[in-house]
C-alpha positions in Angstrom: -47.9 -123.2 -32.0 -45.0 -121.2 -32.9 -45.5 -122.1 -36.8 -49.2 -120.9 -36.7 -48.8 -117.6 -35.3 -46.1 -116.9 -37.7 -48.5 -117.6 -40.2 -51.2 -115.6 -38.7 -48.3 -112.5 -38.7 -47.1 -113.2 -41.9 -47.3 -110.0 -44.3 -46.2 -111.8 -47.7 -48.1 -115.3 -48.7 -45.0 -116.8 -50.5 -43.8 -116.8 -45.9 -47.1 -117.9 -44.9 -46.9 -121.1 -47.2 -44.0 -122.2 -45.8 -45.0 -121.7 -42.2 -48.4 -123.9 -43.8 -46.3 -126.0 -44.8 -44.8 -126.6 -41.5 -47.8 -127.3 -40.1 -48.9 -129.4 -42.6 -45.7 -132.0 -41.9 -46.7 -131.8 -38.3 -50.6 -131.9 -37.8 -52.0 -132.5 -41.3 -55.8 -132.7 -39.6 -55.0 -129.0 -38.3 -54.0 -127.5 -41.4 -56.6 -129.0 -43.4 -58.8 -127.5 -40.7 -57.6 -124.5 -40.7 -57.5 -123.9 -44.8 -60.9 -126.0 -46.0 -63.4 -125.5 -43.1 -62.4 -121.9 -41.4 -60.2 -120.2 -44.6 -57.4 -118.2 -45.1 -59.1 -114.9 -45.2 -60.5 -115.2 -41.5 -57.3 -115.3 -39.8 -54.4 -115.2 -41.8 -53.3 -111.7 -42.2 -51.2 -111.4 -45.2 -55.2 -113.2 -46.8 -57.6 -110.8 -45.0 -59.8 -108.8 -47.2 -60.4 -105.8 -45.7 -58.4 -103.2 -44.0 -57.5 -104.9 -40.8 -54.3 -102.9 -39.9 -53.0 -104.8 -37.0 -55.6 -106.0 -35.6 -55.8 -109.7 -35.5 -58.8 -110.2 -33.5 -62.4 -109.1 -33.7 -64.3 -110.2 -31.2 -65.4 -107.3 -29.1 -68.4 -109.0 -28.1 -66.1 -110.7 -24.9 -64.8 -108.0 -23.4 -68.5 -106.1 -23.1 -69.5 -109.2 -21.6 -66.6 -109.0 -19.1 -67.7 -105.2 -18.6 -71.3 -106.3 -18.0 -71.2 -109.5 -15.8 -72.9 -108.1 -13.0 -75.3 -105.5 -14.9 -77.0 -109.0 -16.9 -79.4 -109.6 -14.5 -80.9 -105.6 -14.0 -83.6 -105.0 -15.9 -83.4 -103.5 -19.1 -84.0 -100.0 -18.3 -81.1 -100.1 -15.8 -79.0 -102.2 -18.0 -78.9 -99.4 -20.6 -77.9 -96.7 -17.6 -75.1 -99.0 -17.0 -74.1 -99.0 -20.0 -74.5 -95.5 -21.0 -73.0 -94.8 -17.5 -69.6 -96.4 -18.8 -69.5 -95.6 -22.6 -69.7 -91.7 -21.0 -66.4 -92.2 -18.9 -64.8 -94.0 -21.7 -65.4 -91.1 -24.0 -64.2 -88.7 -21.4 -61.5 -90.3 -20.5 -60.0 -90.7 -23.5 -60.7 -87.3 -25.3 -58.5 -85.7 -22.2 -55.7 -88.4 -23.2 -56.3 -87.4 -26.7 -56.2 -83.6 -26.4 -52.5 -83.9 -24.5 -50.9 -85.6 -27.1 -48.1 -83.5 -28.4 -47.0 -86.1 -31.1 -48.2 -86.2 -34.7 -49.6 -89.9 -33.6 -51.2 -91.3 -30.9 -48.6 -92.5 -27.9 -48.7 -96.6 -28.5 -48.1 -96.1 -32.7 -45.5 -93.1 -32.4 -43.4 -95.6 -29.8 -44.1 -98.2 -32.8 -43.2 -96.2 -35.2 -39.6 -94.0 -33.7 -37.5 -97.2 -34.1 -38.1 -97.4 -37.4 -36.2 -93.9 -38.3 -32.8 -95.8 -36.7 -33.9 -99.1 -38.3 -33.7 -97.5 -41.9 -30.3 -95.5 -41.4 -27.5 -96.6 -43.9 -29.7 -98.3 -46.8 -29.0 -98.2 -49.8 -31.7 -96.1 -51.5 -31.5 -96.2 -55.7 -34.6 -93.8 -57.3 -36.3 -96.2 -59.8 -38.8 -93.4 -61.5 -40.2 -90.1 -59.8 -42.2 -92.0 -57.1 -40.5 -95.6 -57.0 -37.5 -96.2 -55.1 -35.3 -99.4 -54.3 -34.3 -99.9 -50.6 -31.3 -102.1 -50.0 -29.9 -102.9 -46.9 -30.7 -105.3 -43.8 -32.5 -108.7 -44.6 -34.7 -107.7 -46.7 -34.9 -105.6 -49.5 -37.9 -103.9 -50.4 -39.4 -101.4 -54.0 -41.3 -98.6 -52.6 -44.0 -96.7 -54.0 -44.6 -93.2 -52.0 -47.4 -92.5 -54.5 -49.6 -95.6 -53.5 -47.9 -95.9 -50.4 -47.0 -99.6 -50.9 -44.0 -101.5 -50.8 -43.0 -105.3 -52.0 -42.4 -106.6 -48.0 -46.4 -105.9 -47.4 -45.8 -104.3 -44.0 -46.5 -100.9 -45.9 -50.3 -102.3 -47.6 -51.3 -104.1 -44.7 -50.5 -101.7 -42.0 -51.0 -98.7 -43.7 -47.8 -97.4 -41.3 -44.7 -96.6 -43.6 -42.0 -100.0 -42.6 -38.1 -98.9 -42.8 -38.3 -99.5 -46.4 -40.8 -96.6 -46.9 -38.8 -94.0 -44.2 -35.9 -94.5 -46.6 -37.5 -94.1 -49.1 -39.1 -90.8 -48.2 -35.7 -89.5 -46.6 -34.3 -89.9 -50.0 -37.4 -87.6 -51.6 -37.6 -85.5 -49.5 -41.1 -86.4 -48.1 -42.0 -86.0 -44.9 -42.5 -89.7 -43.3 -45.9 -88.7 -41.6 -47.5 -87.4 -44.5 -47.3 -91.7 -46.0 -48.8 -92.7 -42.4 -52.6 -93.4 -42.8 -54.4 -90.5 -40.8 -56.5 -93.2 -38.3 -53.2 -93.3 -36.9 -53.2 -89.8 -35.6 -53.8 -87.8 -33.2 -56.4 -85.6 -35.3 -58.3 -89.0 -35.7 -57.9 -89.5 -32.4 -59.4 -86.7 -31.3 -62.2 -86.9 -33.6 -63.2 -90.5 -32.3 -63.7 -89.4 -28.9 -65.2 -85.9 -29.6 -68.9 -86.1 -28.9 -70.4 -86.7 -25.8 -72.6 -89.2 -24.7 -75.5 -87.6 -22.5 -77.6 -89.5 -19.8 -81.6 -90.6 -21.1 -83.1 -89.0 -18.0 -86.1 -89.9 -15.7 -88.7 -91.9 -17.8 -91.1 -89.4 -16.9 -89.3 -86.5 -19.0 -89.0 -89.1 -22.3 -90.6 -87.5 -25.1 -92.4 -90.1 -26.8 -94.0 -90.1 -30.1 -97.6 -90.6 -29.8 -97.6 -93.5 -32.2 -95.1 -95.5 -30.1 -96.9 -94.4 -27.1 -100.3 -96.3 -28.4 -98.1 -99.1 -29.6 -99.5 -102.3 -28.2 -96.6 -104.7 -27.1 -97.4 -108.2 -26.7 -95.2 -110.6 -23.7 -92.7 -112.9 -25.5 -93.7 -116.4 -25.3 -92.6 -118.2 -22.9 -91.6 -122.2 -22.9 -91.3 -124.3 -20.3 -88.3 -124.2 -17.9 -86.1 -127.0 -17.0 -85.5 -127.8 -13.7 -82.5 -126.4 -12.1 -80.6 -123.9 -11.7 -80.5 -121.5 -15.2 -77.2 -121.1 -16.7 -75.6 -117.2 -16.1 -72.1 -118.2 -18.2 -71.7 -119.2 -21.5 -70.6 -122.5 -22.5 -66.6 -122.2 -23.1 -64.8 -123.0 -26.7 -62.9 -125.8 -27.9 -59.5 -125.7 -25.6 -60.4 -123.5 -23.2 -58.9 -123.3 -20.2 -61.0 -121.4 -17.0 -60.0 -121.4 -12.9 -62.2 -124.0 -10.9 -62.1 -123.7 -7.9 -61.2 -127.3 -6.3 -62.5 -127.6 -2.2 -60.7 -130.2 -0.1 -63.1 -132.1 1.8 -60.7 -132.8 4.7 -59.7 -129.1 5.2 -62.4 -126.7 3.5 -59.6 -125.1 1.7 -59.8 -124.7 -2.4 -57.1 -125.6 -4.2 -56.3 -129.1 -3.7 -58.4 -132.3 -3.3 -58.8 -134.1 0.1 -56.4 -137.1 -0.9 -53.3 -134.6 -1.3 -54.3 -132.6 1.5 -51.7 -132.3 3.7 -53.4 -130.2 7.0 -53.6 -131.2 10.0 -55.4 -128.4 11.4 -57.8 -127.4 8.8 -55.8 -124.5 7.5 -56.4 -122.9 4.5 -52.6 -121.9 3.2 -52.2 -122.8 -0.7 -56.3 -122.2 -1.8 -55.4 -120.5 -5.2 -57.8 -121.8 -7.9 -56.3 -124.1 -10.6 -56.2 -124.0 -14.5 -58.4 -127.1 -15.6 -59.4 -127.9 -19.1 -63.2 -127.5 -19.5 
């Protein structure tokens, strides 16, 4: 696994072929997986084609769901006063962290970001042209441009956050290094995405509602048949999944173990944590 995420870090495609490669030698079903029936572009991040910064997942959809588990079942009306019940703390919340920032960026990226000033002491900087410079130093070398704020080690495109390369770079120009870092970085932006507030609906009986919607006539959904049983409240897990069951010995009543490796005389229930099982 240690080759693949590599290759799902990997800023410059000439490193994520080789860490292919890799993977190639070792699982050849996974790597043609991976390239012919999911692609590049969806996870690799050196072959994404959008702005993705670094941010290698997208899949938001899980953690509402997390957020929500108990709130499913409520009907729909109550479900949304859930929701907006949360979203309205959220906002809060984090537009007071935002207004006592004191840094130009936000507190995890300008933690990110301060090593890099000591990281880029004692290169080698050589001006190439009046925006172009050439950083030496370290194990890697990189050209800079402080104009289109790229440089050739692809930290600086894909991150949009100057890499040591850059810092140099703009030490030797003169520049300020925060003026090259990409503003949804800061503390401004910051600000901004938190700064309206997100009001309750109210009573039903105070909704104004347009006359036309009012007269609407809303038809039930159809509904099928229902199998017997109990419905299903979880969703059905992914390929290599891994969620706690809770095993119950039938000797002992305790989870945890099964009855043949129970090894209580009295019934006690020491030892009842749930186990990892593949589903």
């Amino acid at each position: 696994m240690g080759s693949y995420w590599s290759a799902v870090n990997a800023y410059k495609c000439e490193d994520f072929a080789g860490y292919m490669t890799e993977i190639s030698h070792r699982y050849p079903r996974v790597a043609e997986y991976l390239e012919n029936e999911v692609g590049f572009e969806k996870w690799s991040r050196c072959h994404y084609l959008g702005l993705r910064y670094n941010i290698t997942t997208t899949n938001m959809v899980e953690s509402l769901n997390s957020m929500l588990v108990n709130a499913r079942d409520f009907p729909y009306v109550a479900l949304l006063d859930v929701i907006q019940e949360k979203m309205s703390k959220w906002w809060n919340d984090r537009r007071i962290v935002a207004m006592a920032i004191t840094a130009p960026l936000t507190p995890s990226w300008e933690s990110e970001f301060r090593p890099r000033f000591a990281q880029s002491n004692g290169r080698h900087t050589l001006q190439l042209n009046p925006v172009t410079y050439h950083v030496k130093g370290g194990e890697l070398e990189g050209v800079v441009d402080i104009f289109n704020k790229t440089c050739t080690c692809k930290e600086f495109d894909i991150d949009k956050l100057p890499c040591v390369h850059a810092i140099a770079a703009a030490h030797h120009a003169q520049v300020s290094v925060y003026s090259l870092v990409s503003p949804y970085y800061t503390k401004e932006y910051y600000v901004l995405a938190y700064g309206e507030t997100i009001y309750p609906v109210g009573s039903q009986s105070q909704w104004d509602i347009p006359n036309e919607v009012a007269t609407r006539v809303v038809l039930p959904r159809e509904v099928k048949e229902r199998k017997r049983g109990r419905l299903k409240t979880s969703r059905f897990p992914s390929v290599g999944e891994f969620r706690k069951r809770k095993n119950r010995c039938g000797k002992c009543g305790a989870y945890g173990h099964y009855k043949k490796k129970c090894n209580s005389q009295t019934g006690s229930t020491e030892g009842n944590q749930p186990t990892d099982v593949p589903v």
